[in-house]
N, C-alpha and C positions, 0 to 999 in steps of 0.2 A: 504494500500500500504506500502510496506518494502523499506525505501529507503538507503542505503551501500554509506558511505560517509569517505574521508581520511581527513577532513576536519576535524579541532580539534574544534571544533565548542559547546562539549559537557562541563555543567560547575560542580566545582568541588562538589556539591552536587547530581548533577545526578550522576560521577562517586562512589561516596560511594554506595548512593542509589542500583545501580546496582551490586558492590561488594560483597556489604552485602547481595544482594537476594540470591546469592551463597553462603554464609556463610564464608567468604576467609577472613581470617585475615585485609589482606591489606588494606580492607576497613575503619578500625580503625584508618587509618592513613590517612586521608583524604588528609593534604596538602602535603603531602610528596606521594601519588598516581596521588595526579592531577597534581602534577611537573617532576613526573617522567614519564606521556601518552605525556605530552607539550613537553619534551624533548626527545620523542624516536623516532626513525627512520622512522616506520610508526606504526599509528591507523587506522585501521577501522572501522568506528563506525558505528551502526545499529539503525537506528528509523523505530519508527511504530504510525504512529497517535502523530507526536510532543513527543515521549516516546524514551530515552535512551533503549534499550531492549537487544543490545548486543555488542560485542567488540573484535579485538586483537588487540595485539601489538608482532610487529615485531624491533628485534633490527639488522641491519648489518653493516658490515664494508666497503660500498657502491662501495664492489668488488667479493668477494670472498666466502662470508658465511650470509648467513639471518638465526635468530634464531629465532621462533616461541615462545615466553615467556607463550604468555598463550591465550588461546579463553573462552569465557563464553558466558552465554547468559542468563539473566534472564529466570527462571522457568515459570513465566509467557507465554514465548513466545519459549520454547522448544516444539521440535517437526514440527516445519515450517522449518525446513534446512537451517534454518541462519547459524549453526557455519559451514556446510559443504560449502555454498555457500561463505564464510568469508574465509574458507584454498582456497579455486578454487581461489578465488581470490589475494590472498598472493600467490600459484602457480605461475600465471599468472605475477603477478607486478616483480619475483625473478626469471622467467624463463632463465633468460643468467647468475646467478650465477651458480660456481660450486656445493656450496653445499645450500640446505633448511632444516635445523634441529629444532629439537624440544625435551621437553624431558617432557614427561607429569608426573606429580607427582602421580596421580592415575592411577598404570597400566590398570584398567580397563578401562582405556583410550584409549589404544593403539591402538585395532581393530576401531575407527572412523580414526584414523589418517592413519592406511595401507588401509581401504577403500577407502582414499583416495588419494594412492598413494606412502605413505614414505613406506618406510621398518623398520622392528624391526630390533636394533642389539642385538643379544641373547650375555648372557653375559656383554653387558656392564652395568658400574654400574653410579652411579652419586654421586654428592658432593653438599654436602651447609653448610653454617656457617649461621645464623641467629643473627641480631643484631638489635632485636625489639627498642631498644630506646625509648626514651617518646614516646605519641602519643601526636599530633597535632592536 
């Protein structure tokens, strides 16, 4: 059974554990990831048998705009439609905002995300500064 919980209930060695099955930097940074799911807007976290198995986070401005940071899902447990069933539900929780954005880093991301629902904007571009600092 998959059970989909907003409940931050997950602790900070499960969320490396899971980072790193994705190979995602962040995961290197344990205490500075698991301070920054505690403090954001919403998590939804994924179990399956007592198992961390997947995640997003959702950051907004509790009117106007919810940003989609990022969806993963352990390799292990890809291919069961959790991240799909994980945006239906960020959908659904963000329905009376004006806008639901998101911006994947791997454009071959894109087509999950207009499958289900956003639209690409052709031409836009995006920005980051990176400031790995120690790790923790």
């Amino acid at each position: 059974m998959i059970e989909y919980t907003q409940e931050k209930k997950f602790t900070q060695d499960e969320v490396q554990e899971l980072f790193l099955s994705v190979n995602w930097v962040s995961g290197e940074y344990p205490k500075r990831l698991y301070k920054a799911l505690m403090h954001s807007s919403t998590v939804i976290s994924v179990w399956k048998d007592g198992k961390l198995c997947g995640l997003v986070r959702v950051l907004d401005d509790s009117e106007m705009l919810a940003y989609v940071h990022y969806v993963l899902v352990n390799p292990k447990y890809q291919g069961l439609g959790i991240a799909g069933h994980l945006i239906e539900l960020v959908k659904e929780k963000y329905k009376d905002y004006l806008y639901i954005e998101g911006m994947p880093e791997d454009k071959s991301n894109v087509a999950f995300y207009v499958k289900h629902g956003f639209q690409e904007f052709e031409g836009a571009g995006s920005i980051i500064i990176c400031n790995p600092g120690k790790k923790e």
